[in-house]
Structure formats: structure tokens, C-alpha cells
OpenMM code with the backbone's topology and positions (N, CA, C; nanometers):
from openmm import Vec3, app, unit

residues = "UNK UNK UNK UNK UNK UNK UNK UNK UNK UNK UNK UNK UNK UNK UNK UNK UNK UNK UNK UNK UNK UNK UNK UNK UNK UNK UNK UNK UNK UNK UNK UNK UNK UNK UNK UNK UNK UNK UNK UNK UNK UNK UNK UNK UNK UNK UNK UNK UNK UNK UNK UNK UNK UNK UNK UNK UNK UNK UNK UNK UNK UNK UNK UNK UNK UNK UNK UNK UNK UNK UNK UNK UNK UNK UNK UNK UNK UNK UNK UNK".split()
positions = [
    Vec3(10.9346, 15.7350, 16.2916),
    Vec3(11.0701, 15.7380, 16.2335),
    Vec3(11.1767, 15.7326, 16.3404),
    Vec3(11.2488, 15.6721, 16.2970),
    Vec3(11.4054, 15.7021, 16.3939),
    Vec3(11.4461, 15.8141, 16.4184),
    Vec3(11.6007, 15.8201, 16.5152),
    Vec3(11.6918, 15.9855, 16.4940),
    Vec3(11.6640, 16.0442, 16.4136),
    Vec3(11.6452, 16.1592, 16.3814),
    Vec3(11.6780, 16.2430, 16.2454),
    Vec3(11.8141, 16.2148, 16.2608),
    Vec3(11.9317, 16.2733, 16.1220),
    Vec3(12.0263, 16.2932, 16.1386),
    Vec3(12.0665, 16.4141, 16.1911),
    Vec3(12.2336, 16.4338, 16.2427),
    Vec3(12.2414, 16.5422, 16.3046),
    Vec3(12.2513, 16.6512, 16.2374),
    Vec3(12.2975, 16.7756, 16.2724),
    Vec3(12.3034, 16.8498, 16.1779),
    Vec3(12.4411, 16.9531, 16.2086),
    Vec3(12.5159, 16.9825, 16.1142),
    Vec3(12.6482, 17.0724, 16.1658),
    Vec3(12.6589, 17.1971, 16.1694),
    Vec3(12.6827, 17.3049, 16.1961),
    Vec3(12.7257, 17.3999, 16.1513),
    Vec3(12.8476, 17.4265, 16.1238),
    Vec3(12.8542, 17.4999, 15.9842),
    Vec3(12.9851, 17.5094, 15.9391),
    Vec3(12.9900, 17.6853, 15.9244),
    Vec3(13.0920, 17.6196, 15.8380),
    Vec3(13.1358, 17.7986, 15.8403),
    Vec3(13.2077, 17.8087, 15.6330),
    Vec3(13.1619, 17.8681, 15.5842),
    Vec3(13.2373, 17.8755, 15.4445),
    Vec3(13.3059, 17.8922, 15.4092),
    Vec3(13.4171, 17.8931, 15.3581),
    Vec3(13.6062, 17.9833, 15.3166),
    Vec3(13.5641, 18.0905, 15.2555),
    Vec3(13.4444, 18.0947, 15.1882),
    Vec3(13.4775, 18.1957, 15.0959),
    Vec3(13.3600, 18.3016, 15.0815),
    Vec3(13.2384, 18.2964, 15.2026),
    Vec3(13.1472, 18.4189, 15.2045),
    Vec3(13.1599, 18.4428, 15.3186),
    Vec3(13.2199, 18.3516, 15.4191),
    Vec3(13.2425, 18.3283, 15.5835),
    Vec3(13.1752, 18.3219, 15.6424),
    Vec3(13.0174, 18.3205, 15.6053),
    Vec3(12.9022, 18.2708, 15.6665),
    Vec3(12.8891, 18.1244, 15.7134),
    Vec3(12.8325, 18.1391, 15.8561),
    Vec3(12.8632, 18.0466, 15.9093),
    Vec3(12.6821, 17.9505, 15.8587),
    Vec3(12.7029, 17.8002, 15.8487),
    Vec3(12.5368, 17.7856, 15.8204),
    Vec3(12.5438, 17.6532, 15.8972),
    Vec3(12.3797, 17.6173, 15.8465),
    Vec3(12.4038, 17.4823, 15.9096),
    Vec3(12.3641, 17.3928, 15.7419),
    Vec3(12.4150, 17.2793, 15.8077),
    Vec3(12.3949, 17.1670, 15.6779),
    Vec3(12.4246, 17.0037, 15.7370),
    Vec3(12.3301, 16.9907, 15.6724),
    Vec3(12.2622, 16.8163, 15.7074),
    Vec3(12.3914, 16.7044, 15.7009),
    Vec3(12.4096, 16.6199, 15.8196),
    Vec3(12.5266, 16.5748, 15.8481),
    Vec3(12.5529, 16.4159, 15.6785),
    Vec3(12.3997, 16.3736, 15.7001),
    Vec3(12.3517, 16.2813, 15.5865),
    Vec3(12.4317, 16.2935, 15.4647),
    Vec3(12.4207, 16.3969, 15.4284),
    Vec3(12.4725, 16.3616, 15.2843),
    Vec3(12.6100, 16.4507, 15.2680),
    Vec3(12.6873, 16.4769, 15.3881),
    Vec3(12.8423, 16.4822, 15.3594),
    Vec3(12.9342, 16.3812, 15.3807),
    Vec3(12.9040, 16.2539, 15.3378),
    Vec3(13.0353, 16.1008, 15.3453),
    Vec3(13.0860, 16.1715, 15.2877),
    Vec3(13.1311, 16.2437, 15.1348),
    Vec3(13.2218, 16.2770, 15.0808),
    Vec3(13.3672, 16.3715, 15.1590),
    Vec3(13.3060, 16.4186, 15.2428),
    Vec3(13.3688, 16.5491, 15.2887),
    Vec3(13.3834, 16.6760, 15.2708),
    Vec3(13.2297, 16.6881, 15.1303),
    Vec3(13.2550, 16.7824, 15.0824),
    Vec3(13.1601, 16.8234, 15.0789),
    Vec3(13.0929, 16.9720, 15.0641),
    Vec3(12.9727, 17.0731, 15.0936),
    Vec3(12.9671, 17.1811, 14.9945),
    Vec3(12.8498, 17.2167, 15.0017),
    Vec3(12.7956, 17.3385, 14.9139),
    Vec3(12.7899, 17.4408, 15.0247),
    Vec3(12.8070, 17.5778, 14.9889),
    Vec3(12.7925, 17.6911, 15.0455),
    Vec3(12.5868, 17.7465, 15.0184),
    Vec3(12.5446, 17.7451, 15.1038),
    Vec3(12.3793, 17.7514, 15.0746),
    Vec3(12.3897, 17.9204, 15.0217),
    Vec3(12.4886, 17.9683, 15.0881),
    Vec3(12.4556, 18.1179, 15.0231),
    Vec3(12.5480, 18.1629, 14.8995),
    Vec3(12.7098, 18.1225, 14.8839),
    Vec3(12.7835, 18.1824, 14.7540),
    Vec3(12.8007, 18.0428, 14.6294),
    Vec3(12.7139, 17.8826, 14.7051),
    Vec3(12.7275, 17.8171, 14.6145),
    Vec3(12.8961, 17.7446, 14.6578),
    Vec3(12.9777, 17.8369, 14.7245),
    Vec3(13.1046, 17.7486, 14.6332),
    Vec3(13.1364, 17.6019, 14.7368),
    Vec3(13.1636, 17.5200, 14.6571),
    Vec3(13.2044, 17.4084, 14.6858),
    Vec3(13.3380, 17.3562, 14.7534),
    Vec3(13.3600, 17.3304, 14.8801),
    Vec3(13.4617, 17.3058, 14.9549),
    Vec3(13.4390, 17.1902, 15.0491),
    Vec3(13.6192, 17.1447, 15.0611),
    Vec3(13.6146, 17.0442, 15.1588),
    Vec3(13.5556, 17.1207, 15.3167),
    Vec3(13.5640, 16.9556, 15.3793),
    Vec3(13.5169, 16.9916, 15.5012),
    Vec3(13.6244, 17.0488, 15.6018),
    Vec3(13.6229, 17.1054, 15.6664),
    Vec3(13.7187, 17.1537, 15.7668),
    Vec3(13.7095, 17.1620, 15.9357),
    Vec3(13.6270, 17.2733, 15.9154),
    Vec3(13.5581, 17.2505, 16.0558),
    Vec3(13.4770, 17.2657, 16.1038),
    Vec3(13.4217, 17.2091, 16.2588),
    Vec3(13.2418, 17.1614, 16.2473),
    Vec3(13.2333, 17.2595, 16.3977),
    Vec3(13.1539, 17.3628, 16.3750),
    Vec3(13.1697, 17.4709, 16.4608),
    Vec3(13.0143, 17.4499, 16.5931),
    Vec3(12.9878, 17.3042, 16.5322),
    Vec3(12.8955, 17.2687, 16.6380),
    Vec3(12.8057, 17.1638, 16.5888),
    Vec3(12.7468, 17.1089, 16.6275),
    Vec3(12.6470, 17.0041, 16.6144),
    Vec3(12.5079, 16.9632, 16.6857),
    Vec3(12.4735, 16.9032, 16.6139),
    Vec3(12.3058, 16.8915, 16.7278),
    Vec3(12.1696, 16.8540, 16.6285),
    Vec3(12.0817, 16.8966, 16.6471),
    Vec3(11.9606, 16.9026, 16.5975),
    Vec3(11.9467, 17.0265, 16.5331),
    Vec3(11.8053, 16.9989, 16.4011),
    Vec3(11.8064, 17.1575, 16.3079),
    Vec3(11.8230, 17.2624, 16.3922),
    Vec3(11.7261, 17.2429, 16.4788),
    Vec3(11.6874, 17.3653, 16.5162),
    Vec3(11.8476, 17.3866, 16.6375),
    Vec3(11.8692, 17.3556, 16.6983),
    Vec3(11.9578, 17.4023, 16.8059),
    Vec3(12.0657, 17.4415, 16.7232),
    Vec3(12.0795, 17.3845, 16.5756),
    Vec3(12.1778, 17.3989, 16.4634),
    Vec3(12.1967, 17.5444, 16.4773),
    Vec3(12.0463, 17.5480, 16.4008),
    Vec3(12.0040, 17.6978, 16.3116),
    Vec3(12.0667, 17.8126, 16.4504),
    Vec3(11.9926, 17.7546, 16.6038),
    Vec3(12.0309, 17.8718, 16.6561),
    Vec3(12.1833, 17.9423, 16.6852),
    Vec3(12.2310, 17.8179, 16.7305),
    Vec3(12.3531, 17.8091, 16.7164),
    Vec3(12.4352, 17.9214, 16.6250),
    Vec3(12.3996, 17.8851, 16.4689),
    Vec3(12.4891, 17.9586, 16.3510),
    Vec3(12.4230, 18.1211, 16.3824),
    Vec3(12.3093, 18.1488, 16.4002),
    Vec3(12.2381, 18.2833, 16.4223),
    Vec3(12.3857, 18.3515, 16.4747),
    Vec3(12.3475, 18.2412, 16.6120),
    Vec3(12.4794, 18.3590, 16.6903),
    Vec3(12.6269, 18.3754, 16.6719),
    Vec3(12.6436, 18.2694, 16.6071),
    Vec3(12.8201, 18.2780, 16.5548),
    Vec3(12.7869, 18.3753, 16.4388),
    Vec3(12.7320, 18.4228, 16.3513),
    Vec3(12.7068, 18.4991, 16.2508),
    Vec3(12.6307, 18.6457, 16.3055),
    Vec3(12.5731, 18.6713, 16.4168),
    Vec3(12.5831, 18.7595, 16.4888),
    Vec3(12.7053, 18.8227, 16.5491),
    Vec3(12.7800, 18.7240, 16.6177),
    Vec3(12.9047, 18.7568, 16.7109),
    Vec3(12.9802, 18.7903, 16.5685),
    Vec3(12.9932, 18.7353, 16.4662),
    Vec3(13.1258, 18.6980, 16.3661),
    Vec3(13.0380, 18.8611, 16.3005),
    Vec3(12.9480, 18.8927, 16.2214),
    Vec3(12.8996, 19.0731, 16.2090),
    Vec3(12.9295, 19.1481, 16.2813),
    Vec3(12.9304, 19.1186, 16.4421),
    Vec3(13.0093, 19.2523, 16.5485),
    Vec3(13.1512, 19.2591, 16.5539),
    Vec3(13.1753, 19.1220, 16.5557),
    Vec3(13.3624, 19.1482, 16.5188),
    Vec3(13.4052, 19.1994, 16.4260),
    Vec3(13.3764, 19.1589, 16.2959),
    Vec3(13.4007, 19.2125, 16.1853),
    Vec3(13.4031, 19.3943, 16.1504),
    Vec3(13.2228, 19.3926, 16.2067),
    Vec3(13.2362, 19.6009, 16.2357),
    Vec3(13.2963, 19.6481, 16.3019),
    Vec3(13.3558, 19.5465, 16.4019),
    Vec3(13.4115, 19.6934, 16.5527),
    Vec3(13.5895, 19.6887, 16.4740),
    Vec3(13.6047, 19.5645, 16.3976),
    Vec3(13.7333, 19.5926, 16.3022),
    Vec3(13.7257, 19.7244, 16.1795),
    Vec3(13.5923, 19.7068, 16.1223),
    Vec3(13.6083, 19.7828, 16.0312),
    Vec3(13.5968, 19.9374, 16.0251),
    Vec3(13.5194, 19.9860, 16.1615),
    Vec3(13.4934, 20.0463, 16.2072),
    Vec3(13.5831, 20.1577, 16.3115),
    Vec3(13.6974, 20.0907, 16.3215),
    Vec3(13.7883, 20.1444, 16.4386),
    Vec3(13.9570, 20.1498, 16.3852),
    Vec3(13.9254, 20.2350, 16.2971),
    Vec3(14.0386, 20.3161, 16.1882),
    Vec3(14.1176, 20.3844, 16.2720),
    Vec3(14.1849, 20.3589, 16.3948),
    Vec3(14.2382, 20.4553, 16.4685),
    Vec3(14.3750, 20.4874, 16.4369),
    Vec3(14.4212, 20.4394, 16.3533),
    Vec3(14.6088, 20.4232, 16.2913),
    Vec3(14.5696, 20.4658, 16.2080),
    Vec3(14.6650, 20.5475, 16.1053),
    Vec3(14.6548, 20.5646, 15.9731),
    Vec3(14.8046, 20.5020, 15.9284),
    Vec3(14.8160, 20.4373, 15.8606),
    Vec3(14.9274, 20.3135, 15.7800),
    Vec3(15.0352, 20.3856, 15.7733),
] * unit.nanometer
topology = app.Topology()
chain = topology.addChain("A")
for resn in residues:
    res = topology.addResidue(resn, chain)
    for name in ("N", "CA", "C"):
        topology.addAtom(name, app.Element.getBySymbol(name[0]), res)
């Protein structure tokens, strides 16, 4: 077989999980969320490559993007 196609990682609007998804069948510009389902344009492509360098890729933006998120939620030091 030829190239595979590439593969992107994105990121969702609306569970903020970052994933990867097959470059092939977005001509439209438009994507499914693999985890909340919801359907959105494309925006931005937070990396590219092959599955696998994909997959690792999103691991760690969804690692880094879970520690940011806790050391926010986590660090109540003001009260409003």
C-alpha cells in the first residue's frame, strides 16, 4: 500500500479533550468528537503525523491540559 493518510490531533470545543482523527475523511471541515459526539467545524490542528506519533502526541497535551486544569482548580487562594 501507499502513505497511510496523516493523522491530526485536535482538540474539541466542547469536552476539551484533545484526540486524534484521521486526516481522510475531513474535506468537509468538519469532525465528530470520539468522546462527547458533538459535531464541530475545524479549527485547530494541534499537530500532525502518523497514528501512532498522533496518539502520543494527544496523551501528552491531555496530560499537560489535566495538570493545568488541577493546579487551577486546586489553588483557591483568593476568596471573590
Amino acid at each position: 500500500g501507499g502513505m497511510a493518510p496523516p493523522f491530526w490531533a485536535l482538540r474539541c470545543c466542547r469536552c476539551r479533550l484533545f484526540q486524534v482523527q484521521q486526516v481522510g475523511a475531513k474535506r468537509s471541515g468538519k469532525w465528530s468528537c470520539s468522546v462527547c459526539g458533538q459535531r464541530q467545524a475545524l479549527q485547530k490542528i494541534y499537530g500532525q503525523g502518523s497514528g501512532p506519533d498522533c496518539r502520543h502526541h494527544v496523551q501528552k497535551l491531555n496530560l499537560l491540559q489535566g495538570e493545568a486544569e488541577e493546579a487551577i482548580g486546586w489553588t483557591p487562594r483568593y476568596s471573590v
